[in-house]
Every structure is written in C-alpha cells, then in structure tokens.
N, C-alpha and C positions, 0 to 999 in steps of 0.2 A: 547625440545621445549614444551611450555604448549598447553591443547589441551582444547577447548572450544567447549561448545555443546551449541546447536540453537532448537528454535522449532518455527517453522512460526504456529502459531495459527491459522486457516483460519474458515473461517464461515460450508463450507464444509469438508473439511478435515484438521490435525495435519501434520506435516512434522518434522522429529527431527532428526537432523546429531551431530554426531564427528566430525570435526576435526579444520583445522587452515588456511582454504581458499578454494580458488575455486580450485585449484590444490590439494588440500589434504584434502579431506572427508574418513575418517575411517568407519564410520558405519553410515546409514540413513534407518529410517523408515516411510512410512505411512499409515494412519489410517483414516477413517471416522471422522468427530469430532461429537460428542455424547453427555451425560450428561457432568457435568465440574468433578463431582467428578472420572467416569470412564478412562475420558482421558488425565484428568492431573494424574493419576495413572499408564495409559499405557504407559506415555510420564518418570515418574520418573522410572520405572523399566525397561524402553528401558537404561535410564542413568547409574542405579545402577551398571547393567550389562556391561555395556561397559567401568566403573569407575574402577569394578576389573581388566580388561585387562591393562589399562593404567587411571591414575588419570585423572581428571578432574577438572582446574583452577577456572569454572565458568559457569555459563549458562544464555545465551540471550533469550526473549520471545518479539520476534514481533508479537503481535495478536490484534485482531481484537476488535472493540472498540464502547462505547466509553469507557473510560479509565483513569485509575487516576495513572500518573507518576511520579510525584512529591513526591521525596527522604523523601520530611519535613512532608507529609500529614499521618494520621493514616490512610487513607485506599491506602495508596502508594500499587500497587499491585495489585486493585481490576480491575476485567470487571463492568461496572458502569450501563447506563442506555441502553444496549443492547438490541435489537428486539428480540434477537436470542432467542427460549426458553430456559428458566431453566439455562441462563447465567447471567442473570442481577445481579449484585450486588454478585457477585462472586469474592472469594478471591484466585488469580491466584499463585502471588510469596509465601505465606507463607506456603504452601505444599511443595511446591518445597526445600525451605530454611531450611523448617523442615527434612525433608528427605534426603538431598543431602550436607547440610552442607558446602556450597559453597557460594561466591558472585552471586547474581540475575539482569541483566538486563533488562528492562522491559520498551517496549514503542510498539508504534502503529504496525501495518502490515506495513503501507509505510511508516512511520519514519524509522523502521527498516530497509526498502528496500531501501531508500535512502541513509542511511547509507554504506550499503552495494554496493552499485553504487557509494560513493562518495572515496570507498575503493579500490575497483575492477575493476569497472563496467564502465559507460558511464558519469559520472559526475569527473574523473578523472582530476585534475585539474584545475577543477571551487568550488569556494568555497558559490555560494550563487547559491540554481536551485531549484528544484521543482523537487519531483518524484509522480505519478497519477497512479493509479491502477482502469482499468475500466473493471470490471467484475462483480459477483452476485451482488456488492455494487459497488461505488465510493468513494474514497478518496483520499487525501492528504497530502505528508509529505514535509516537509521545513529545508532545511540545508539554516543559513544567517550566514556568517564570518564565516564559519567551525564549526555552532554548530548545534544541529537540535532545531527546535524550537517549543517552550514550552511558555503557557502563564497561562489562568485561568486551562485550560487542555495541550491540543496539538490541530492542526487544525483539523477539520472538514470541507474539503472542499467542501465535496458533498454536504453538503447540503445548499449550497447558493443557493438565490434564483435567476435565472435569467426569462426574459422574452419568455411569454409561448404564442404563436399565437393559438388561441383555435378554428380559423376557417379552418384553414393549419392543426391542428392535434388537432383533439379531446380529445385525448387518456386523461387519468386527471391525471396520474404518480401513479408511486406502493408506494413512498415512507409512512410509517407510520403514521410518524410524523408531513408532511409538503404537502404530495403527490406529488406537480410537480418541487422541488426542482431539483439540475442537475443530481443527484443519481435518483428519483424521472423519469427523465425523457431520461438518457442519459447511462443508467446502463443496462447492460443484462439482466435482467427480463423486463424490458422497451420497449427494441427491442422486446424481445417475446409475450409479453402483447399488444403491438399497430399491431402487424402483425402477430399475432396468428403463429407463425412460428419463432424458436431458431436461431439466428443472424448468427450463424454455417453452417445454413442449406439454408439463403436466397442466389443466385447469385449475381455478384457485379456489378453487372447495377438495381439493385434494387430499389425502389427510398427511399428505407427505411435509404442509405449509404449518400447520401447528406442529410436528416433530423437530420443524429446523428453527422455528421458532423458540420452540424451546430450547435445544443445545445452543442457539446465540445468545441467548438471552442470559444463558448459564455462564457462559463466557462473558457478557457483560456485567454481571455481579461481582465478578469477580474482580474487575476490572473498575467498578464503581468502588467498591470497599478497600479497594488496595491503592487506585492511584488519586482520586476525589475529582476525576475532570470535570472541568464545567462545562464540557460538551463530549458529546460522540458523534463523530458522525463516521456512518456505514455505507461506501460503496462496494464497486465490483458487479459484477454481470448477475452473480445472485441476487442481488439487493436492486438491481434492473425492476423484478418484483414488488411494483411498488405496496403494495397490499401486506407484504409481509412488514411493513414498519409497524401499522396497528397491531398486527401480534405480538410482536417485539417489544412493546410499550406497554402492554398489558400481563406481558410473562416474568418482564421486567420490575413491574410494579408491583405483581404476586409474590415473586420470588425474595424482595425486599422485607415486603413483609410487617412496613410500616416501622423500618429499624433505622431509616432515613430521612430526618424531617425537613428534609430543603422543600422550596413550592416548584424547584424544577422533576423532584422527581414526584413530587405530590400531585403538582398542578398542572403544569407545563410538558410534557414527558414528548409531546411533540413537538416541541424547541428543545428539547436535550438531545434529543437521538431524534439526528436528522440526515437525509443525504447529501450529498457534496455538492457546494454551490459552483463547483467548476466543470459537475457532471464527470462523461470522462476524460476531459482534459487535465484533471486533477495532476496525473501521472507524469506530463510530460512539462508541464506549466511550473507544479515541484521540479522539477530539473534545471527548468531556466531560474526559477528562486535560487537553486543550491549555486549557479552560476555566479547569479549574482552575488551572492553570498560567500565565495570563494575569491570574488576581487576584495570584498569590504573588509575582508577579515583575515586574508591574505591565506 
C-alpha cells in the first residue's frame, strides 16, 4: 500500500505524519513553526527519514494562507500575502519537490481539513459543506459537487465583513488588514484582546460566550445564504468550547428568521453545525488526503 505524508502548516506550530489514514499513521512529528527556510527543512528531513524505512508516494501541505493553488500559475506553491513574519511571498512546494522528488499537494489549512472530514471525518457523505477553523485566525474551506473550491485563489472566509455594534462592543478587531472583519472580531486573539483574559481561561456563563456566539453566527448566515451547505462544521481551539455550539444553533436559527425552510436548519441544527469528527487531527490527516490526491489526479 502507498504511504503518503501530510504536513498541516499552522501559523504556530508544523505537524507532519506517514502514513494512509486515521487508523494508520507510521510516524508524526511537531515542531514550533519558525522561519520558512528552517521549517520547511525540519519538515523535508523528518520525510527523508522515514522515506528510507518505507517509500513515499507523495506529500500533501495544508497550510496556512493566503496562498496560491493553482496548478497553472508560476507561483503555484507559494505563501502569498501572509501577516505571519518572514512568510509572505514564500516558496513552500518547490523545496519540498526538489528534495523529496515526489508529487506535491498543496492547498489551504481548512481546504485541507475539509478534505480530510469529507474523507474520514463528519462531512461523510455530503458532498457540498463547509469546514471553519476558529482559533489564532479564522477561516474557510469549501467542498461543492465533491470538489474543494478554488476561484481567483481559494476562500477567505474570515475576513468578511459583517456588522460590528460599536456601542454593545467597543473592542475595533485585531485583524491587520480590515480590523473588525469576523477573524478580526470572532478569532482568539479577539476573545483575548476585548476581555484581557484567553477564552481558555473565561467561565461559561461569561458574557463574553453569547458575544462570540453571536458574530459566528453572523458569519454563518452568511455563509448559509450564499453557499447552501449541507453541513458546517466548526473546529479550532475556540470551538474546543464545547457549550458554545448551543449558542451557535440558537443565534443561528434567530438570525434566519424562519427564511429557510430545510428540517436541517428547522430541526436538526445539531447535525448541521457540528464539530470535526477527526477532532484535531483534521488538519494534518487533510494533508495526507491532499497527498493522496495529488498521485490520483496527478
């Protein structure tokens, strides 16, 4: 059986396994993430290594973005206009390709992770859903007809703008670019930043858990109305939280407003918006998907 190596890129730390599912990981390491030249280094001689035990078919990279996926482009490969220091405009697959001599997969953190749920995981089954990663950032990946979706880039969901009550919450958003976008305003540094206090560490009668409830929720309306997925589901260390899905489902279903008559969002609202059945393996387990999926489709 071929065996395919993953590396979830993440903003804070590298994660990189062998093997050929969630039942069958050979070898996994993590690391800090650091310069791009150190840790796409530390990530190709975790491979080398484990290539002489048994070959390796391929390697997927779900990381973190934004990001240029497209097969056709000359900078197919690169981290693009990233916040992160000393990542922007970084050429991720052609180290890897040079070294490892292998097919390269290469898409988002949560394309990857969707992928990997649409494999595995909690999207089993449905072919058109939504996967949401709410932790140091926000984002969004899109599986519609069983593909993941890809346009001028791939989505960027965080950083839509939604409405921001500035007398209900001061706070003006961390994000960079845009400040109170829904990353901006609805992402763990956000929580921490309006309540001087890591979302970890608040109780859950706090009133901090219906605020954030709320701006996800707004973000998933919008996200309901625009793309029609037949699921969501929402990880990320935020979403660790398990208490806030009931609010979610309830902000959810106010904010609709009874303009949606499925029984998922009627009835069911806790099988539409749920969390990832591959927990947090989501992230790296999409990676060995994209692997895979980088032999099959060349």
């Amino acid at each position: 059986m071929a065996l395919f190596g993953g590396i979830e890129a993440g903003g804070t730390k590298f994660v990189c396994a062998v093997g050929t599912g969630p039942d069958d990981i050979r070898a996994e390491i993590r690391f800090p993430t650091g310069a791009p030249e150190a840790s796409i280094g530390q990530a190709i001689a975790f491979f080398k290594e484990q290539s002489q035990q048994e070959g390796l078919a391929s390697v997927g990279v779900a990381c973190f973005g934004p990001l240029d996926p497209d097969l056709r482009s000359p900078r197919f490969g690169y981290v693009t206009t990233t916040p992160k220091p000393l990542w922007a405009h970084t050429d991720f697959v052609g180290p890897l390709r040079q070294a490892l001599g292998v097919p390269i997969g290469f898409d988002t953190d949560v394309n990857g992770a969707a992928l990997g749920e649409q494999r595995w995981g909690a999207a089993q089954g449905v072919d058109s859903f939504v996967y949401l990663t709410i932790g140091t950032g926000l984002g969004g990946g899109c599986m519609v007809n069983g593909k993941l979706l890809h346009g001028l880039m791939h989505p960027e969901m965080g950083h839509m703008l939604i409405p921001h009550n500035w007398d209900a919450d001061p706070y003006a958003g961390f994000c960079p670019y845009h400040g109170d976008c829904w990353e901006g305003l609805a992402a763990g540094p956000a929580i921490e930043g309006r309540w001087q206090t890591p979302g970890s560490q608040l109780p859950v009668d706090h009133p901090a858990w219906e605020l954030e409830a709320h701006y996800l929720a707004l973000g998933l309306v919008n996200i309901i109305c625009t793309l029609s997925p037949q699921r969501i589901i929402m990880g990320g260390g935020v979403m660790d939280q398990r208490h806030l899905f009931a609010l979610v489902h309830n902000h959810v279903y106010t904010m609709l407003n009874g303009y949606i008559q499925m029984r998922e969002i009627l009835e069911n609202m806790d099988r539409y918006i749920v969390p990832p059945g591959l927990g947090n393996r989501a992230g790296v387990l999409g990676a060995i998907a994209l692997a895979e999926q980088a032999v099959n489709h060349g």
